[in-house]
C-alpha positions as CSV (number, residue, x, y, z in Angstrom):
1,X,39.4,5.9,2.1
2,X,41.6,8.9,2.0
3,X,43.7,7.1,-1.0
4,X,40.4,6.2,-2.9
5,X,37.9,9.6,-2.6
6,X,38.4,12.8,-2.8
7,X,38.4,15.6,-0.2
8,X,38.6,15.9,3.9
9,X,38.1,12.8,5.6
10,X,34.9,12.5,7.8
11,X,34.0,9.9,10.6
12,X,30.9,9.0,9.0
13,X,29.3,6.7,6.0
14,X,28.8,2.9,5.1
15,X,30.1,-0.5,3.2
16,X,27.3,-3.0,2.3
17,X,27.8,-5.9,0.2
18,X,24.6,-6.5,-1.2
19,X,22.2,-9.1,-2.3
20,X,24.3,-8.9,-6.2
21,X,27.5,-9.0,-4.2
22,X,28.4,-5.7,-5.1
23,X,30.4,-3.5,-2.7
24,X,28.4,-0.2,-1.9
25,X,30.1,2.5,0.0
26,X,27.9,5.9,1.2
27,X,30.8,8.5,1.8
28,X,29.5,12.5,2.5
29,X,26.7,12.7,0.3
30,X,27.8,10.2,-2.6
31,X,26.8,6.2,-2.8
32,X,29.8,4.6,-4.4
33,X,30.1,0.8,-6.1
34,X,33.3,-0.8,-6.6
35,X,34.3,-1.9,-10.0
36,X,36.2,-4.9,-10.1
37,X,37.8,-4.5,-13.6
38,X,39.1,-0.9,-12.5
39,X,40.1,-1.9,-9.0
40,X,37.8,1.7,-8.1
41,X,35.1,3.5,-7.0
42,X,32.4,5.0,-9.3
43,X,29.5,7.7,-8.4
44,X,26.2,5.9,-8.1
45,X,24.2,8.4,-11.2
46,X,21.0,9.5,-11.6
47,X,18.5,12.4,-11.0
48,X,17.7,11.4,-7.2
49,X,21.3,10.8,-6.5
50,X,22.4,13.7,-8.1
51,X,20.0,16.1,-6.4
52,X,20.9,14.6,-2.8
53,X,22.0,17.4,-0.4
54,X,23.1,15.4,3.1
55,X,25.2,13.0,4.3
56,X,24.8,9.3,4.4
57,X,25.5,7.7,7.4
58,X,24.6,3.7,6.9
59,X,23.1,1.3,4.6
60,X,21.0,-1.8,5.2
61,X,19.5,-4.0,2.6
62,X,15.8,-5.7,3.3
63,X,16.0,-9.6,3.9
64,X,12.0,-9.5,2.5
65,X,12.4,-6.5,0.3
66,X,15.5,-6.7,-1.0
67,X,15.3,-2.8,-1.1
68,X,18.5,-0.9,0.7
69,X,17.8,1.2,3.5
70,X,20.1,4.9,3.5
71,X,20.1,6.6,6.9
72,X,21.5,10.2,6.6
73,X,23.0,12.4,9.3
74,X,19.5,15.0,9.1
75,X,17.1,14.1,6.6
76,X,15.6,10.9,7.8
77,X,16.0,7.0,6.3
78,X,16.1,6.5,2.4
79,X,14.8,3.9,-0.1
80,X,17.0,2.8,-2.8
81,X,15.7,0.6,-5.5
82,X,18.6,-0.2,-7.3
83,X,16.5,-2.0,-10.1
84,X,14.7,1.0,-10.9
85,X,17.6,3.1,-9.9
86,X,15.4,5.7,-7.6
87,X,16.2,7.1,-4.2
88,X,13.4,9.0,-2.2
89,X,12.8,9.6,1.1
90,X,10.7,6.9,3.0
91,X,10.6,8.5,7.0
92,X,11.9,12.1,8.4
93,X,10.9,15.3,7.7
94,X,10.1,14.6,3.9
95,X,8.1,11.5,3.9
96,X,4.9,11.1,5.3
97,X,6.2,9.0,7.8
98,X,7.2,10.8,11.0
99,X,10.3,10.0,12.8
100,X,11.2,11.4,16.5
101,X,14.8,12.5,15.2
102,X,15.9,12.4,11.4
103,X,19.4,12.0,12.4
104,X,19.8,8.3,11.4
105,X,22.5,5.7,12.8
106,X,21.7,2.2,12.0
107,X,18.7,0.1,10.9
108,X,17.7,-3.9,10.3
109,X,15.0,-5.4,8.6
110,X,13.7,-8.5,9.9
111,X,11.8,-11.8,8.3
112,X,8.5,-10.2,10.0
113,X,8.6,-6.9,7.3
114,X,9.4,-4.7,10.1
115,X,12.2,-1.9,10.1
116,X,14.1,-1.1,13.1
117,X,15.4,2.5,13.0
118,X,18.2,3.3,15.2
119,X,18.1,7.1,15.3
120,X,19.1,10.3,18.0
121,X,15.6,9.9,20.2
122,X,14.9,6.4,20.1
123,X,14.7,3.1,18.3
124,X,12.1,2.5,15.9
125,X,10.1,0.1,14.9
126,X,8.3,0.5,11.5
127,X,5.9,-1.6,10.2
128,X,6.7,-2.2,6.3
129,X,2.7,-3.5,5.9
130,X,0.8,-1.3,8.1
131,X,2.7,1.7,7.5
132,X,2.7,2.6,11.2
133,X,5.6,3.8,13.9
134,X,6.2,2.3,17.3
135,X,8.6,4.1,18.9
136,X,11.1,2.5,22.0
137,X,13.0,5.0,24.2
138,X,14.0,5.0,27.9
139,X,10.1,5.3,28.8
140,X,9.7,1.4,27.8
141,X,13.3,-0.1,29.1
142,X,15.8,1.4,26.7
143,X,18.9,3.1,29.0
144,X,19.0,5.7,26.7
145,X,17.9,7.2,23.6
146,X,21.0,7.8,21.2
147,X,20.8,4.5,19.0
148,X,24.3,3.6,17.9
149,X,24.2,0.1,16.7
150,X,21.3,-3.0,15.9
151,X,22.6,-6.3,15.5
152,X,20.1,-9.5,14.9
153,X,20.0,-12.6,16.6
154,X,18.1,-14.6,14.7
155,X,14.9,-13.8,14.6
156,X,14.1,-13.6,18.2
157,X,16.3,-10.7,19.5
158,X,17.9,-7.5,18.9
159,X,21.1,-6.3,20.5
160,X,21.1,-2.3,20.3
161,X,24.1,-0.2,21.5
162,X,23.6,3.1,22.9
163,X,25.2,6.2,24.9
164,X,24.2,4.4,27.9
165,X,24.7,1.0,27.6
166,X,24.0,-1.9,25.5
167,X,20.6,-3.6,25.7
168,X,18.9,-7.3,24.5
169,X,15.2,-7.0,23.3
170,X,13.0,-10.1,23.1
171,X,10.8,-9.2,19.8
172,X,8.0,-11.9,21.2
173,X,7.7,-10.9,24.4
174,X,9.0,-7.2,23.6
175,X,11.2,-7.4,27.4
176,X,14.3,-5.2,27.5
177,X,17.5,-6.3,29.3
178,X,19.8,-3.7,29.8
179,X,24.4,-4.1,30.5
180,X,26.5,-1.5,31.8
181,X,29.8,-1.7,33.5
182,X,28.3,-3.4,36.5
183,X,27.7,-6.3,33.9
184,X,31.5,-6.4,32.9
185,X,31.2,-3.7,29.8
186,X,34.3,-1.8,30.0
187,X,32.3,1.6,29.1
188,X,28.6,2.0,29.1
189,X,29.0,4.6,26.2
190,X,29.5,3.0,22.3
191,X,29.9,4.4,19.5
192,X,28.7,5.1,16.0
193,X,29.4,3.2,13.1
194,X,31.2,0.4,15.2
195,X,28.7,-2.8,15.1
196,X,29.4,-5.9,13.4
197,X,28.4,-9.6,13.5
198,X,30.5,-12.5,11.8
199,X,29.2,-15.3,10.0
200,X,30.0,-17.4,13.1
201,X,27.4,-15.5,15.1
202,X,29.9,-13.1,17.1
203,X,28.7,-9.9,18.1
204,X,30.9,-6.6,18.0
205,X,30.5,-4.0,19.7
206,X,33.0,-0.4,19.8
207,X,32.3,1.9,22.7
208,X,35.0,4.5,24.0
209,X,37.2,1.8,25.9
210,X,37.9,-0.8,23.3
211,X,35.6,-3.2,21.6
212,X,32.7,-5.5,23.3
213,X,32.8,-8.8,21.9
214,X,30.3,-12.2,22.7
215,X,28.3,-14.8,21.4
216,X,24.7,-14.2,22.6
217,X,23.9,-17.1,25.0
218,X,21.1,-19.0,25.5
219,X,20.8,-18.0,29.2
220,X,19.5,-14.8,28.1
């Protein structure tokens, strides 16, 4: 990144290739799109993009929507229609929508029209229809409430990495099952921006002693 943008480098921001197959990259407080024919980065323009004052920290298109989802480091998620070419806030402190922390880290949105929102106090679970908030934290099974990472599997489960562990939710029967080092993890503490899954179904997982890899089994 250092050879391609300008200024400091920051652990923080986002690649998506998205639904167009463009590449989209949110650096600081810029969203980017690689030009093929100049081999280079160009400013996403516009009024709402232009008047954005905080840092991006992921991006997430909708499989139903086909809207992309910006978190930011402390003004909650974002909505960016890239037909109309309009970003404005959808949850944290300047949307109606109420979020427990609008430090954002990761979200996913499923086949159902709900939006998991992986933020600093808790995962949450918006419904896109209903326009409501359910909010999962260590009270209901979570072993912690820093939300790092949210990787599918399929459309039954959700693997979420946290400060604490990393954790298997059952979205039918909503049942938590929780791995730390007693499980074979070599840290119970991951980190941000270090999630991945490959077409071949492998999950990835960084945390502070190396990289958690697996294939979610059926066991589970």
């Amino acid at each position: 990144i250092d050879s391609l943008l300008p200024g400091p480098l920051v652990d923080q921001g986002s690649l998506l290739i998205d639904s167009e197959d463009d590449l989209l990259l949110a650096y600081k407080d810029k969203l980017y799109r690689y030009n093929e024919s100049s081999k280079d980065y160009e400013a996403i323009e516009g009024k709402d993009f232009e008047a954005f004052r905080n840092q991006y920290t992921h991006l997430h298109q909708g499989q139903r929507s086909e809207l992309i989802w910006v978190g930011t480091q402390s003004a909650g998620l974002y909505q960016w229609n890239r037909k109309e070419n309009t970003l404005v806030p959808f949850a944290g402190p300047f949307a109606e929508l109420q979020l427990n922390s609008p430090r954002i880290l990761c979200s996913y949105e499923d086949r159902q029209g709900n939006l998991w929102v992986g933020t600093a106090d808790g995962l949450h679970k918006i419904d896109l229809v209903a326009n409501s908030v359910l909010v999962y934290s260590k009270e209901n099974g979570l072993p912690n409430n820093f939300i790092n990472g949210l990787l599918s599997e399929g459309d039954s489960c959700l693997w979420i990495s946290t400060d604490n562990g990393l954790s298997r939710m059952d979205l039918k029967q909503g049942r938590i099952t929780n791995f730390t080092k007693k499980d074979g993890l070599p840290a119970n503490e991951f980190n941000r921006i270090s999630f991945f899954r490959s077409r071949n179904g492998r999950m990835y997982f960084g945390g502070l002693n190396g990289v958690t890899a697996f294939y979610p089994g059926p066991e589970y």
